[in-house]
N, C-alpha and C positions, 0 to 999 in steps of 0.2 A: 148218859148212854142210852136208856131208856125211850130220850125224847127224840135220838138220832134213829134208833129203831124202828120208834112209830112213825116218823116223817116219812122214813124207807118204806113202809109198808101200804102208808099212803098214797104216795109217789109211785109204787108198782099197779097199784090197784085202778089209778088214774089210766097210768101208759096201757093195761090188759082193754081197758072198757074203750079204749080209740085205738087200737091198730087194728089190725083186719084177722079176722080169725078164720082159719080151715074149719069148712064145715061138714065137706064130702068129697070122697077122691071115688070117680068112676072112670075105670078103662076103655076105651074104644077104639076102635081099627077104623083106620081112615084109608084114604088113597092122594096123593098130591101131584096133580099135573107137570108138566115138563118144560112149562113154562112160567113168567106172572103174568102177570094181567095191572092192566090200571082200575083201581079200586076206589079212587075218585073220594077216599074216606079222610076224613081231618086227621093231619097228621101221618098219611101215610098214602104214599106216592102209588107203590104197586105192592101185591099182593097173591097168595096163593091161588091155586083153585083148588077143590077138593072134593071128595066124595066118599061114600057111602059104602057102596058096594064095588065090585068092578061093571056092573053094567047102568050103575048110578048115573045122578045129572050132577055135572059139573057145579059148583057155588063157590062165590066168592068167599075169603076168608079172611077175617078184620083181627090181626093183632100178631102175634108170634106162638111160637114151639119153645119154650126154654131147654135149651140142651140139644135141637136139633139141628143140623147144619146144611144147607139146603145148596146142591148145586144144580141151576138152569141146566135144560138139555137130558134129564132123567125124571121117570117117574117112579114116585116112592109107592110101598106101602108098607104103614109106621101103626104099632100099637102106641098112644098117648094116654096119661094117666088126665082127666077135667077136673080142676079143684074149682070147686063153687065158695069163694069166700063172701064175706059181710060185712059191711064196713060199720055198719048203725044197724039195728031191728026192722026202722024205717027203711033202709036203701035198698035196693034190687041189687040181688049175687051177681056176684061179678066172677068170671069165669077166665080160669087161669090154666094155661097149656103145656103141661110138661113132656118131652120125649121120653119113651118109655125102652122099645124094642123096632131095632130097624127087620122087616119081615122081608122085604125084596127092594132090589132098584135095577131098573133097568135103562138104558142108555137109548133114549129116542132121539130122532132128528127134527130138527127144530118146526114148529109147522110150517105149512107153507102159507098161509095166512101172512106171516114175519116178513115173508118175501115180497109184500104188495103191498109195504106201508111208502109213503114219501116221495117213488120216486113216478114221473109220467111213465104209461103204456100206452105207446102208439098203435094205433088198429089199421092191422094189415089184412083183415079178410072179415066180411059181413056175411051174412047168411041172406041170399037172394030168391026167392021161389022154393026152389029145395036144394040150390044147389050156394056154395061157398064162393063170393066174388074174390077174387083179390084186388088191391086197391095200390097205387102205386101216387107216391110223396103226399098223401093225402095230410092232412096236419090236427086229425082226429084222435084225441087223445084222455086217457081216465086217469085220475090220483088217487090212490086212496088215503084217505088221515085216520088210522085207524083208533089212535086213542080218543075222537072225538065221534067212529061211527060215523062220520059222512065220507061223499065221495064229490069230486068236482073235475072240470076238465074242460074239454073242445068237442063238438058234433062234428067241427069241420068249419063252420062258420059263428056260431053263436055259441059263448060259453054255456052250461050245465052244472049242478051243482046239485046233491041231495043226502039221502039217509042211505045207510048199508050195513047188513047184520051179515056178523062169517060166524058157522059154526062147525068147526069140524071142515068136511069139502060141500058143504051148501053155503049158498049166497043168494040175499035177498038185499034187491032195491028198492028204496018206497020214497017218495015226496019229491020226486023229480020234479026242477023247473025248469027255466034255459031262456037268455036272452033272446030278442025277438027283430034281430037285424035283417034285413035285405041282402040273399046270398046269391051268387051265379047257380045256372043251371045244375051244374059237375058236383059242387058243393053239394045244393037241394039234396041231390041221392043221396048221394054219403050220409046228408045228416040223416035223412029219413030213413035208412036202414038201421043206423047207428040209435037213433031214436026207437024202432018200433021193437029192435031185439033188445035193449040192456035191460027192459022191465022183466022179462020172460025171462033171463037167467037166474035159475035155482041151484045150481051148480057148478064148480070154478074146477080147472087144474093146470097146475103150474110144472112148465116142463122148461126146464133149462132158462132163456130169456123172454121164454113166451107163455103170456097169459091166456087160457082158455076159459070160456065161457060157453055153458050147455045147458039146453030145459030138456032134465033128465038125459039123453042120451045123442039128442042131436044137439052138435055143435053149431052155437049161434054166432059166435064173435072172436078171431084171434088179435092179440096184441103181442107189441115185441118191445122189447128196452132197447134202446139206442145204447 
């Protein structure tokens, strides 16, 4: 009996010094977007955003909430308890997410970023001198692949292809390049309007099936979905 005791006693002392021990629980008030995001991290497809304060910067966030139940199209804001566990002396804490206290949610509309992923916008008005042309069957047209941040498309004659950052209702283009074919006259324009404005938009808004494009407050470029 004795020998079954001390085996037990041995046998717990093993399993205390290898499982993970709580080390410190701190509270903090977060914020969580109303959407995910692709988080691009091993093991996990998409991912919260979250912040700080309410006038914070948004950040990605790698892992879960235990106990909170998260549904798209609302944004939270959640007191969570942070447990820093240890696995070995040697390892770095490893950080554990529990819900604590639901503090507010409110019910957003999904952004409109959501709405310019996959599919073509064909460009119905360029911005000419100071004033807006319109353009009729022109075959000019942008995609955006948002989980990959590029954009690619048609000038009108020569494909296009490059980088693009949304945040919020700003938009920035950058490493535009474009094939280098021989176009008719009619085309020429198109592309080169098409060309000289898409770099200049800092600004997007999306109204019903049409895409707008603005540097700051003048409209440079409309697009419409078929």
């Amino acid at each position: 009996m004795k020998m079954i005791r001390t085996d037990f006693f041995v046998i717990l002392m093993i399993l205390c010094s290898s499982i993970n021990l709580r080390a410190q629980v701190n509270l903090k008030k977060i914020f969580i977007a109303d959407h995910y995001v692709n988080c691009h991290s091993v093991g996990q497809a998409d991912c919260f955003q979250v912040k700080d304060s309410a006038n914070g910067t948004w950040t990605n966030f790698f892992g879960n909430i235990e106990g909170f139940n998260y549904e798209e199209g609302y944004q939270y804001e959640l007191l969570i308890e942070i447990l820093t566990i240890h696995k070995t002396p040697s390892d770095s804490p490893i950080y554990h997410y529990v819900f604590n206290k639901l503090i507010d949610k409110n019910k957003n509309q999904i952004h409109d970023k959501y709405k310019l992923d996959d599919e073509p916008w064909f460009l119905i008005k360029v911005k000419s001198g100071e004033k807006l042309k319109s353009l009729k069957d022109a075959n000019a047209f942008i995609i955006f692949h948002l989980d990959e941040n590029k954009v690619s498309g048609n000038f009108g004659c020569n494909k296009f292809f490059g980088a693009v950052k949304i945040n919020e209702k700003e938009i920035l283009f950058d490493k535009l390049g474009a094939t280098k074919m021989m176009c008719a006259d009619e085309m020429n324009k198109i592309e080169n309007g098409f060309m000289q404005q898409l770099p200049k938009a800092n600004h997007y808004e999306v109204k019903g099936n049409q895409l707008l494009l603005y540097q700051k407050k003048s409209l440079l470029l409309v697009f419409k979905k078929k």
